[in-house]
C-alpha positions in Angstrom: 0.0 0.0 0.0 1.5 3.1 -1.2 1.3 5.9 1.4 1.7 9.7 0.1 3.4 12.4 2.0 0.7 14.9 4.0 3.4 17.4 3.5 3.9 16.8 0.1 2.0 19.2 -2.3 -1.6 17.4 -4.0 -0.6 17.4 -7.3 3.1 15.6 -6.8 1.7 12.0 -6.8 -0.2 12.8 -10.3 3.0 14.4 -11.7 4.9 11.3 -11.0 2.8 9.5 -13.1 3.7 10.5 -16.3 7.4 9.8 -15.2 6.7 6.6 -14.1 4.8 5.9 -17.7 7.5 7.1 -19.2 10.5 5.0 -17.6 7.7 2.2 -18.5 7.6 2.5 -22.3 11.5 3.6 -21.9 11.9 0.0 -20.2 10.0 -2.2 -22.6 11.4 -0.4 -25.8 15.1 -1.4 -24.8 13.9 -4.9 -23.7 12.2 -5.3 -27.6 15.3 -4.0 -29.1 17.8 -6.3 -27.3 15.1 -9.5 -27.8 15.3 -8.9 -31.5 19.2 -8.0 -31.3 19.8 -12.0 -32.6 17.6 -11.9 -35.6 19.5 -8.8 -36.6 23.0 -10.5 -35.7 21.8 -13.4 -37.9 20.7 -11.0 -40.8 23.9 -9.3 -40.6 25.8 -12.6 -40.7 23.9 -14.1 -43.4 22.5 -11.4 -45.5 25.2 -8.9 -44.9 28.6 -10.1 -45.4 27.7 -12.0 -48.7 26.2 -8.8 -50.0 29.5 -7.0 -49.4 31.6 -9.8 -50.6 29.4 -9.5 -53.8 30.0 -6.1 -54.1 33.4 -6.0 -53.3 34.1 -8.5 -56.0 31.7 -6.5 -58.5 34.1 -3.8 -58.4 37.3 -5.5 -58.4 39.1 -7.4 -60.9 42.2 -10.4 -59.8 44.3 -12.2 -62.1 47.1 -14.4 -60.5 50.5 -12.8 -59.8 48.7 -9.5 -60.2 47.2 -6.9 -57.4 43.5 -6.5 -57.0 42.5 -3.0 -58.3 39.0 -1.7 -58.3 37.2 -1.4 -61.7 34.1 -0.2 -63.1 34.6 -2.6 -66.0 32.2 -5.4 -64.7 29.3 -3.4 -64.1 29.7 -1.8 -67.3 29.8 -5.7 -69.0 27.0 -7.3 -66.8 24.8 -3.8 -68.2 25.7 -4.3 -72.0 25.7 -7.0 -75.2 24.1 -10.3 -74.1 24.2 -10.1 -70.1 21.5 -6.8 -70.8 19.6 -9.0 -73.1 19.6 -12.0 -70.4 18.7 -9.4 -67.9 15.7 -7.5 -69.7 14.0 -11.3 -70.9 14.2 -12.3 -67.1 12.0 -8.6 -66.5 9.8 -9.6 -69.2 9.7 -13.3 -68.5 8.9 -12.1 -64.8 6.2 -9.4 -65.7 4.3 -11.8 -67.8 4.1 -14.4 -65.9 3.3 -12.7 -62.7 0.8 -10.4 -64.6 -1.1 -13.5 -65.7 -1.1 -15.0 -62.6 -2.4 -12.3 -60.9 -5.3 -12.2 -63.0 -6.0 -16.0 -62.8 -5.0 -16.5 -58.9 -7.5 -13.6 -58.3 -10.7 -15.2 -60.4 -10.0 -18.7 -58.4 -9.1 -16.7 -55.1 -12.8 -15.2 -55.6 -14.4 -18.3 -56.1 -13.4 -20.0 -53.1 -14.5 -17.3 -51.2 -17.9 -17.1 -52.4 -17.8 -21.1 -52.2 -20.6 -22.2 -49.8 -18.5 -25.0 -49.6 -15.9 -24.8 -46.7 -14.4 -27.8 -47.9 -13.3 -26.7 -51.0 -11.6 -23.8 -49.7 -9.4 -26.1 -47.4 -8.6 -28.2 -50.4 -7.5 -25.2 -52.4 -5.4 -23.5 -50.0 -3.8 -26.8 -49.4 -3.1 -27.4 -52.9 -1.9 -24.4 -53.3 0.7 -24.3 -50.1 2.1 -27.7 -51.6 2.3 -26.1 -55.4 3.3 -23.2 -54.6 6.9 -24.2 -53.0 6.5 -27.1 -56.0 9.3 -26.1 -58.4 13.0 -26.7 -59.4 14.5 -29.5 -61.5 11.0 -32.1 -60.5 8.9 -29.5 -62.2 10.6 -28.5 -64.9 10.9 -32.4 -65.7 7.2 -33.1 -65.1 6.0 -30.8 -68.1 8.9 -32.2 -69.8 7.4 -35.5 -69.6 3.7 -33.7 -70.3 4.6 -31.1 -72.8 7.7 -31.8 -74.1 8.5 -32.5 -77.6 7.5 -36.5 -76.9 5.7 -35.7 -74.0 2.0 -37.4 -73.8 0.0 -34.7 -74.3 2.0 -33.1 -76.7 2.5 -36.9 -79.3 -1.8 -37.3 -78.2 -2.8 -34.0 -79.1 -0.1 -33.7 -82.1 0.3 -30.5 -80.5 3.9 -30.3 -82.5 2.2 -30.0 -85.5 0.3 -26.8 -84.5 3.6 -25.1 -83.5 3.8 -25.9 -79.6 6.9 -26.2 -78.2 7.5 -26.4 -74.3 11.5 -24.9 -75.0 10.3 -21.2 -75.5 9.4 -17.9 -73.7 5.5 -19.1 -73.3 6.2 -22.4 -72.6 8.6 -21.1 -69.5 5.8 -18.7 -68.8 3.0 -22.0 -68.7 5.5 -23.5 -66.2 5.9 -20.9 -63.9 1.9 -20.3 -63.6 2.1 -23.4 -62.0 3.2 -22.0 -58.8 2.4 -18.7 -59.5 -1.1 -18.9 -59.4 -1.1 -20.9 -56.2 1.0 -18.7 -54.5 -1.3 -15.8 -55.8 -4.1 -17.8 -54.5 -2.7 -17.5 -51.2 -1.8 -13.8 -51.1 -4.9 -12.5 -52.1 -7.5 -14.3 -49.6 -7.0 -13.0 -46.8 -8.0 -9.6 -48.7 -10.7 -10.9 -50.3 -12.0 -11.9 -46.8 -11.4 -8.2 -45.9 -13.8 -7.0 -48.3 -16.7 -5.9 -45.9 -20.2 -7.6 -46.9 -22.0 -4.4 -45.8 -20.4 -2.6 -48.8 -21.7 -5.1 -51.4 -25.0 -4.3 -49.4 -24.5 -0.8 -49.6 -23.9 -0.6 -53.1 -26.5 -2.8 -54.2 -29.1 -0.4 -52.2 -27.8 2.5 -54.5 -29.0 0.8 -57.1 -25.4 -0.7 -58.2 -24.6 -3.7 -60.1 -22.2 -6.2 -59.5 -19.6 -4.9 -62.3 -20.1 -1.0 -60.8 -19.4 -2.6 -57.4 -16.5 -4.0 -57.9 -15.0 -0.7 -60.2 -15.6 1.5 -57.9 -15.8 -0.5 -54.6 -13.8 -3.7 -54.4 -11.2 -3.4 -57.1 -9.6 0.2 -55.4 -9.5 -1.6 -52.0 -8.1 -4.4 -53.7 -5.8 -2.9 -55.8 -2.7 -2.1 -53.0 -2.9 -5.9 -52.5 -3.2 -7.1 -55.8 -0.2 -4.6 -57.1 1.9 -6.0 -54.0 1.0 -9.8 -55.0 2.1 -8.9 -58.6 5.1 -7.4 -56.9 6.1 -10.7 -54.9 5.2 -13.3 -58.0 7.6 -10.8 -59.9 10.3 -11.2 -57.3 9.8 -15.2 -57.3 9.5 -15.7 -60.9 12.6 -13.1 -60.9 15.1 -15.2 -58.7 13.7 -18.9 -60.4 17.0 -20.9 -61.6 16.7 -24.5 -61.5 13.4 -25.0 -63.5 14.7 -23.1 -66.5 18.0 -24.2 -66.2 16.6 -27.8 -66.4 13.8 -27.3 -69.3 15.6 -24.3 -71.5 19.0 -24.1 -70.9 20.4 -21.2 -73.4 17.3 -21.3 -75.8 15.9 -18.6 -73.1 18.2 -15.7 -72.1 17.8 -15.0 -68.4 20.2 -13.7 -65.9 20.2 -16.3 -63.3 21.8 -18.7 -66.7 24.4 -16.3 -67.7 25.0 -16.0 -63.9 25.5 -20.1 -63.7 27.2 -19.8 -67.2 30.1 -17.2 -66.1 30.7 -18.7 -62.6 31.2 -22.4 -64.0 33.6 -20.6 -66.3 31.4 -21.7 -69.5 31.6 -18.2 -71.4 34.9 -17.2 -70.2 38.0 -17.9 -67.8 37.6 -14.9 -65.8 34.0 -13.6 -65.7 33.6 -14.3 -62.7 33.7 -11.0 -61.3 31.3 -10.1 -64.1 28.8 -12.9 -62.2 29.2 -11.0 -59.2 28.3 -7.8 -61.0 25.0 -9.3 -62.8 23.9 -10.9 -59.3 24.8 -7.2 -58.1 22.2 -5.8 -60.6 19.6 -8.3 -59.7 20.3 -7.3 -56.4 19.2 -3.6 -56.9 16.3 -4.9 -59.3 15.0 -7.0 -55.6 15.5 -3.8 -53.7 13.4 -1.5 -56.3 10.7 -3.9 -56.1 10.6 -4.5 -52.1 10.4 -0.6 -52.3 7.0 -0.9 -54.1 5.7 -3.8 -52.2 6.1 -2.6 -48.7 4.3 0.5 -48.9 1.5 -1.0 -51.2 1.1 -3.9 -48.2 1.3 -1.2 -45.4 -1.6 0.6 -47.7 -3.9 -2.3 -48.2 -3.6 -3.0 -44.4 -5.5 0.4 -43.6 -8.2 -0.7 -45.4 -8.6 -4.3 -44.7 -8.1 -4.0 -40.6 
C-alpha cells in the first residue's frame, strides 16, 4: 500500500505518473530492441557479409600474380551486349508471368470465397501451399514429360504440329503459372475476406450492379494488395534458376543462366567478377521492387483491418 506524503504538495503524486509511464515504455522499448538483437546479428551474418563480398568483388578485378585494383569494368559488361539482353528477358519473363497469374490467382481466389462450400476452400489453399513451393529441377521435368517434344500430351494431341513447343518464352511462362497462381491464391484471400459484406449491401441499395461494385468499390480496395501480390510473383519468378536451367538451358536468355554460365567458367576464364556484378544488378532490381511492395502492403492493411 502506497502511502503519500501529508506534507507533500496534492498534485506531486499525479506528476509522478507521467514519469513513471514514461521510464515504463523507456523500459519495454530497450527490452524489444535487445530481444530482436539476434535476428539482426543473424541477418547481418547471413544477409550482410555476402552482400558485401558480392560487391566487393563486383568492383574488383584479380588475375594471379597481379594486385586487386578496383574497376568499373564489370558493371559496365553485366549492363551491355548479351548479359543486358539475359537481364531484360528475365524482366519480361517475370512481368508476364506474374501479370497472368495475378489475374488468374485472383478469379479462383474469388471463387473460393464465395464457395458455400468450406471444404473446397481447405482443399485449395492446401493445394496451393504444396504447389506453390513445387518447383526446381522435378517441375521442370514433369512438363517435360507432359509437354515436351515427346511428351504425352503433346504426341496425343499432335500439339507439335500446331507449332507448340514447351523450349520457348510461353512455354517457361505456362510452367511458372504453375506455382504462381497458387502462391497468388494465397496472397490475395485474406484480402478478399477483408472486403466488408456491408459494402456489397450498400452498393447494391444504391441501385449498383455487380460490375459498378467491384470498379468503384472492391477493385480500389483491392488494388494495394493485388499490385503488392504482382510485386512478390515478380520477385519469385525473378530469382527462379533450376526450373529453366533444367527445361531451357540457353534457348531462353535469363540472368540467373548467364550468372550459372560465367561462374562455372562456361563463357569465359575470368567472368567471374562479371557474375558477381549481374547478381549485383539483380540485387538492386529485388530492392526497387521491395520498395514498391512494402508501402502497397502497409496501404492495403489500412483498409482491410
Amino acid at each position: 500500500m502506497t502511502t503519500v506524503d501529508p506534507t507533500a504538495p496534492a498534485g506531486a503524486a499525479g506528476s509522478d505518473r507521467p514519469r513513471r509511464r514514461l521510464r515504463s515504455s523507456l523500459r519495454q522499448a530497450a527490452a524489444g530492441r535487445i530481444a530482436v538483437l539476434p535476428l539482426l546479428i543473424f541477418v547481418a551474418v547471413a544477409f550482410g557479409i555476402p552482400a558485401l563480398a558480392m560487391a566487393y568483388g563486383a568492383f574488383t578485378t584479380y588475375a594471379p600474380g597481379q594486385p586487386t585494383h578496383y574497376t568499373g569494368g564489370n558493371l559496365s559488361a553485366s549492363l551491355s551486349g548479351g548479359y543486358l539482353t539475359a537481364l531484360l528477358g528475365s524482366v519480361k519473363l517475370s512481368a508476364t508471368a506474374a501479370l497472368i497469374a495475378t489475374v488468374a490467382g485472383l478469379l479462383l481466389a474469388q471463387a473460393v470465397v464465395t464457395s458455400r462450400f468450406e471444404t473446397l476452400r481447405h482443399v485449395v489453399l492446401s493445394a496451393s501451399g504444396v504447389l506453390a513451393n513445387f518447383g526446381g529441377v522435378p517441375l521442370a521435368f514433369a512438363f517435360v514429360a507432359t509437354l515436351g517434344n515427346a511428351g504425352v500430351l503433346t504426341t496425343r494431341l499432335d500439339l507439335t504440329s500446331a507449332g507448340w513447343s514447351l523450349y520457348t518464352f510461353w512455354g517457361l511462362v505456362l510452367v511458372y503459372l504453375y506455382f504462381l497462381i497458387p502462391l497468388m491464391v494465397l496472397s490475395v484471400i485474406p484480402a478478399l475476406d477483408g472486403l466488408r459484406r456491408q459494402w456489397r449491401e450498400a452498393a447494391q441499395n444504391n441501385g449498383a450492379s455487380l460490375v459498378q461494385y467491384w470498379r468503384h468499390v472492391a477493385l480500389p480496395v483491392l488494388t494495394p494488395s493485388l499490385l503488392g501480390g504482382f510485386v512478390l510473383l515478380f520477385g519469385s519468378a525473378f530469382a527462379a534458376y533450376a526450373t529453366a536451367a533444367a527445361m531451357v538451358g540457353a534457348s531462353v536468355p535469363l540472368i540467373t543462366l548467364q550468372i550459372a554460365d560465367a561462374l562455372n567458367g562456361n563463357v569465359s576464364a575470368d567472368a567471374s567478377n562479371v557474375a558477381l556484378a549481374m547478381s549485383l544488378d539483380m540485387v538492386v532490381v529485388s530492392i526497387l521492387v521491395m520498395a514498391l511492395y512494402l508501402p502497397l502492403q502497409r496501404r492495403s492493411a489500412r483498409w482491410l483491418v
